[in-house]
C-alpha positions as a LaTeX table, in Angstrom:
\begin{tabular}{lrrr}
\hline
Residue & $x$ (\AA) & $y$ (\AA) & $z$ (\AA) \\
\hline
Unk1 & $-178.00$ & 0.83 & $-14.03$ \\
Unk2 & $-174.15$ & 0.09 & $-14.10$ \\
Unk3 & $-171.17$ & 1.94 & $-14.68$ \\
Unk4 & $-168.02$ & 0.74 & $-16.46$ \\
Unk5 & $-164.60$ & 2.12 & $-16.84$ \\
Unk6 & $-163.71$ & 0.82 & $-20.75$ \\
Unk7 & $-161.36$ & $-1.62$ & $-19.94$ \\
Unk8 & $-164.33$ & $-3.54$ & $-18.35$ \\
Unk9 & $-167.35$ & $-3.03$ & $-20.46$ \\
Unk10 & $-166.41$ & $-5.60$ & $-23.43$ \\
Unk11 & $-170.40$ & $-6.77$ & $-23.47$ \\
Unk12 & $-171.58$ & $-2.87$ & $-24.86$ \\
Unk13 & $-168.39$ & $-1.78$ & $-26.53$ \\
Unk14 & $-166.08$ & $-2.16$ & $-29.44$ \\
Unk15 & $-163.10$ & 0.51 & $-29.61$ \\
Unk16 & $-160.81$ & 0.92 & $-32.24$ \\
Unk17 & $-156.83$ & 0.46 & $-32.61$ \\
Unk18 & $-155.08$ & 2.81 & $-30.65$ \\
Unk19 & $-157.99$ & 5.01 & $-28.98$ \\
Unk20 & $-157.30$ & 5.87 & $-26.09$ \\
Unk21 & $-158.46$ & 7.42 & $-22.91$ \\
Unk22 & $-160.42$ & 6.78 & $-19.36$ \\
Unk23 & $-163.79$ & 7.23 & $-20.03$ \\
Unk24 & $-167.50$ & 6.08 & $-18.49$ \\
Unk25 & $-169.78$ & 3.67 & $-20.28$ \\
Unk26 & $-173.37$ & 4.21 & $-18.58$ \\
Unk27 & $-175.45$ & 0.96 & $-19.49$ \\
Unk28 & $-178.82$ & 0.74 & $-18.52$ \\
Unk29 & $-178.91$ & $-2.64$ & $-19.87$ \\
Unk30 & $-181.48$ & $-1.37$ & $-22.91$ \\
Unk31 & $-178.81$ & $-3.06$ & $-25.39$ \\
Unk32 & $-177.67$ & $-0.62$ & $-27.02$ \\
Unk33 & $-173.45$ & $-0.58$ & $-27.84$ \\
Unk34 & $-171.03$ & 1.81 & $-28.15$ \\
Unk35 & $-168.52$ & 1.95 & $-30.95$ \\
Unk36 & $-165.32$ & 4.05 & $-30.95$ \\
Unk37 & $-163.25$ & 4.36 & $-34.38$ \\
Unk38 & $-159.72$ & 3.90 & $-34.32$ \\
Unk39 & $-157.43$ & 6.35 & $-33.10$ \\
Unk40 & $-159.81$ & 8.58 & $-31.27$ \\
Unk41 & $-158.72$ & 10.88 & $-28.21$ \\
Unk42 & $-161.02$ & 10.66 & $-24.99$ \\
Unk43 & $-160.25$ & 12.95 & $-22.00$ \\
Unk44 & $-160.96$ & 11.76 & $-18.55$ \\
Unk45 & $-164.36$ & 11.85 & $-17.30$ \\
Unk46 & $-166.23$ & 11.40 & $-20.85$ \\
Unk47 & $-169.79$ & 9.65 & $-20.02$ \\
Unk48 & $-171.53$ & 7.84 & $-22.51$ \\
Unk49 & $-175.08$ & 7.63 & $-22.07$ \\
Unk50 & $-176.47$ & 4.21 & $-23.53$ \\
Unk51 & $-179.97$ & 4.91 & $-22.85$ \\
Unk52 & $-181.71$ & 5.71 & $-19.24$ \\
Unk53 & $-183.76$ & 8.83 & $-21.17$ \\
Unk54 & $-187.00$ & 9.42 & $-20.11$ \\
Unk55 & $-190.05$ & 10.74 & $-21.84$ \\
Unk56 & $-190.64$ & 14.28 & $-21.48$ \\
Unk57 & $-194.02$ & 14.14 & $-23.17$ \\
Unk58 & $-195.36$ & 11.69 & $-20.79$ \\
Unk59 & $-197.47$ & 13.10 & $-17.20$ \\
Unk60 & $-194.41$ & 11.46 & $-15.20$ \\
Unk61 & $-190.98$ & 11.28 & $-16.09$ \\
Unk62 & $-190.80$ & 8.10 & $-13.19$ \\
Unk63 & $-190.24$ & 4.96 & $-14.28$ \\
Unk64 & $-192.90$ & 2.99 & $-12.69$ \\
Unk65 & $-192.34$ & $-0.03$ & $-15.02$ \\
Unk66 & $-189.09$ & $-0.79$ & $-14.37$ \\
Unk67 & $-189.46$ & $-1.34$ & $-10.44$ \\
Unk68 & $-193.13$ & $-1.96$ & $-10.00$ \\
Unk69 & $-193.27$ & $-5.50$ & $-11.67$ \\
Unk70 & $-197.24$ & $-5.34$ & $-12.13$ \\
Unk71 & $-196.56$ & $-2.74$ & $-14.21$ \\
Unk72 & $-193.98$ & $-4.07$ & $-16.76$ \\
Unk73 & $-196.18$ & $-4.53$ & $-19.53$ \\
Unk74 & $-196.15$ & $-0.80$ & $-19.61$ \\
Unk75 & $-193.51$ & $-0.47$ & $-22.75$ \\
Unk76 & $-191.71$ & 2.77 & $-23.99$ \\
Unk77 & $-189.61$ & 4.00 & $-20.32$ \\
Unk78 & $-187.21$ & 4.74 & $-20.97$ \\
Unk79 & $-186.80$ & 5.95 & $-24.39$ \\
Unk80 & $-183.97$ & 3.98 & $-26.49$ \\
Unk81 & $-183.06$ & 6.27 & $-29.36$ \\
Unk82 & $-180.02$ & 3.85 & $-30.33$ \\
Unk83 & $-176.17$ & 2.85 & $-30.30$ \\
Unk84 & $-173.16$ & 5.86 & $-30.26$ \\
Unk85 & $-170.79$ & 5.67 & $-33.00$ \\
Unk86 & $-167.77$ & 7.75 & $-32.65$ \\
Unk87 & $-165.35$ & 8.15 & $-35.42$ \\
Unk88 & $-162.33$ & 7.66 & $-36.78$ \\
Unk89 & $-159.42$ & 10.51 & $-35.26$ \\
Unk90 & $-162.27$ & 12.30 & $-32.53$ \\
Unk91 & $-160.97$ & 14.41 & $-30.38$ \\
Unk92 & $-163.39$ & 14.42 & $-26.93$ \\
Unk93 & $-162.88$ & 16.82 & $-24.17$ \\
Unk94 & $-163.22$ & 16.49 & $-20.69$ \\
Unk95 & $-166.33$ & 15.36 & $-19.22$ \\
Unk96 & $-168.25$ & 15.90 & $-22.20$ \\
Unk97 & $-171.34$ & 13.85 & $-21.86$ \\
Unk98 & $-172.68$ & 11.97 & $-25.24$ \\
Unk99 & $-176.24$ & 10.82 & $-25.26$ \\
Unk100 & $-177.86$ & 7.55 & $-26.93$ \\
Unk101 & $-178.41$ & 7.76 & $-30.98$ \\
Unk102 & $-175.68$ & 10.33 & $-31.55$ \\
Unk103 & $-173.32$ & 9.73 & $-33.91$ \\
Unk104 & $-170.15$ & 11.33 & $-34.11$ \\
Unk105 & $-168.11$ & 12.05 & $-37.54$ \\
Unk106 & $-164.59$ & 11.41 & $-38.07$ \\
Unk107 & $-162.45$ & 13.78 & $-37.26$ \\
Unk108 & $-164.97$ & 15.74 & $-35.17$ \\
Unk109 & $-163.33$ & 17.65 & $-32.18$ \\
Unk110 & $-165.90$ & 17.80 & $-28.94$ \\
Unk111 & $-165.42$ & 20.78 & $-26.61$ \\
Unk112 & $-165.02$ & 20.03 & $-22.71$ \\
Unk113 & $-168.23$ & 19.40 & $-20.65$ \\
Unk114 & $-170.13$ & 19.57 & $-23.98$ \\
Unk115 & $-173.47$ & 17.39 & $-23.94$ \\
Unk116 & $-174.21$ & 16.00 & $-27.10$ \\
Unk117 & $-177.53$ & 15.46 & $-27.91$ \\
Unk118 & $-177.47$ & 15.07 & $-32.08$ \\
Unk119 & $-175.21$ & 13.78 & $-34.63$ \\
Unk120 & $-171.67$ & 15.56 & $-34.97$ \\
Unk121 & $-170.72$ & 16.27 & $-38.80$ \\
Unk122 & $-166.71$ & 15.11 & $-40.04$ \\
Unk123 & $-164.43$ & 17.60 & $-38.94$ \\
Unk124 & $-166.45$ & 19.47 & $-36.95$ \\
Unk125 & $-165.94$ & 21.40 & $-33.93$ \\
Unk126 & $-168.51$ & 21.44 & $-31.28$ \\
Unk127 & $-169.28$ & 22.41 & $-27.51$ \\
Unk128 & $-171.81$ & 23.99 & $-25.19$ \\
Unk129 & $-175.15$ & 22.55 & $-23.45$ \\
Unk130 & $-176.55$ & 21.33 & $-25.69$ \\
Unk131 & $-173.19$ & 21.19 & $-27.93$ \\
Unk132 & $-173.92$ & 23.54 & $-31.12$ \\
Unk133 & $-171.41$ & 24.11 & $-34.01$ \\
Unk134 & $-168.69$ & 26.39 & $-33.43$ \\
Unk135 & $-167.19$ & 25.69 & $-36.81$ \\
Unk136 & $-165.94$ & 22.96 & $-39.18$ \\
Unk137 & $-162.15$ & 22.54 & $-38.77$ \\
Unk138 & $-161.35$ & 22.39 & $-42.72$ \\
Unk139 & $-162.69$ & 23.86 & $-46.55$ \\
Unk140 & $-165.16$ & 21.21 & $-47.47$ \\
Unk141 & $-162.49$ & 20.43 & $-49.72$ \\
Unk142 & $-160.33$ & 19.52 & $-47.10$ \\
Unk143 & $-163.25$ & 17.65 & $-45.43$ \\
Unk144 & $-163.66$ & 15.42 & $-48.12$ \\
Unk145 & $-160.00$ & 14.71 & $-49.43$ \\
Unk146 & $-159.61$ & 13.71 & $-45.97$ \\
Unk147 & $-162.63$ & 11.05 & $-45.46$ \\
Unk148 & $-161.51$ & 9.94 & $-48.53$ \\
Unk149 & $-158.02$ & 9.13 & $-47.71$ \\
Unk150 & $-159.41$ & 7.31 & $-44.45$ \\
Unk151 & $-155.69$ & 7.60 & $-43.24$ \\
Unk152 & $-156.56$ & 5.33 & $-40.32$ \\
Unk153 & $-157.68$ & 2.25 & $-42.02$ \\
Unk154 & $-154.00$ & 2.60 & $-43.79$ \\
Unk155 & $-151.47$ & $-0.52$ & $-42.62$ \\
Unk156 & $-149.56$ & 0.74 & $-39.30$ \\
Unk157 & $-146.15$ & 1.12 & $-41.81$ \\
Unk158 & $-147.69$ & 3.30 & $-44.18$ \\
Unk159 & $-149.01$ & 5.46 & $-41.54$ \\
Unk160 & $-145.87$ & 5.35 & $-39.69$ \\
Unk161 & $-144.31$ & 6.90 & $-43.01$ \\
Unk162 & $-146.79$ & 9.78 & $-43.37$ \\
Unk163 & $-147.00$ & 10.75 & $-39.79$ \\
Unk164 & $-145.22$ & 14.09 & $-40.30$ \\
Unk165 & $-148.02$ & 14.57 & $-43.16$ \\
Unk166 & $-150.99$ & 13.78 & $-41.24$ \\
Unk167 & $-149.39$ & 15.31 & $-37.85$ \\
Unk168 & $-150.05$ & 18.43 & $-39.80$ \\
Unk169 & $-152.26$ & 21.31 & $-41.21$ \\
Unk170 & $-151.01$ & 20.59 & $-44.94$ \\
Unk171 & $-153.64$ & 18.50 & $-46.22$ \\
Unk172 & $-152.55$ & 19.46 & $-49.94$ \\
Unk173 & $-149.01$ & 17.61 & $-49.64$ \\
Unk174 & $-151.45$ & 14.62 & $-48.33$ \\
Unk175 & $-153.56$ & 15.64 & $-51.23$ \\
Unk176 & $-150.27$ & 15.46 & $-53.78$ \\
Unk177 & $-149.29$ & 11.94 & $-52.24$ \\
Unk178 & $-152.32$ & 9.77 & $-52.43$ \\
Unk179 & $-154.58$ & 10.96 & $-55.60$ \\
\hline
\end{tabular}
């Protein structure tokens, strides 16, 4: 079990253009990544969880196979249940803990000292233990013009040139400009 600040886990993580943030990778050494979309938001003290879960449905929750070598062939501790995949434009709050096989939509907003434990719809807002819905930032509408337009895969310049646009709520000028 290791943990990484980002700037030194390069082996379990890929992170978009322009994220930023100080976050902690927890690798259990399972193989399972972490990828971050481009221009997300992470407050300090974000863990993500790349595996280490036990199994609940078995008589011990110990894992007896990883440190007693004669019994290694035992297989299924801990339970891998995937990669993360954060999106494009995610807003994470403050020690919010994300869990193996959760993926998280663009544009998705994650309260403070949320724990995720399932996948995060687009432009959705999020929080508590476990993190439920608290409501979906835009009209589905919206949702969709908007992972449509995939703003952040635009070149840096044409971004630049729309930044009063997208730094916005008026998704219909964006709406007027691009279809």
């Amino acid at each position: 079990y290791k943990t990484f600040e980002y700037e030194k886990q390069e082996a379990v993580a890929d992170i978009g253009a322009f994220t930023y943030g100080k976050f902690l990778v927890n690798d259990y050494g399972e193989g399972i990544r972490l990828h971050i979309g481009k221009f997300c938001s992470i407050a300090y003290g974000v863990a993500f969880m790349l595996g280490g879960e036990h199994r609940g449905e078995w008589c011990t929750t110990y894992p007896f196979n990883a440190f007693i070598s004669q019994f290694s062939y035992i297989e299924g501790h801990t339970h891998i249940k995937g990669d993360i995949v954060v999106g494009n434009d995610v807003w994470i709050g403050y020690e919010a803990v994300i869990l193996s096989g959760v993926t998280i939509g663009d544009g998705a907003i994650i309260g403070t000292r949320a724990v995720v434990t399932k996948d995060v719809p687009p432009y959705t807002i999020v929080g508590g233990v476990p993190a439920k819905t608290i409501r979906k930032r835009f009209s589905d509408n919206d949702i969709d013009t908007l992972l449509k337009m995939k703003w952040w895969d635009w070149p840096v310049e044409q971004i630049q040139s729309h930044i009063p646009e997208i730094q916005s709520g008026r998704i219909a000028g964006l709406r007027k400009l691009f279809f």
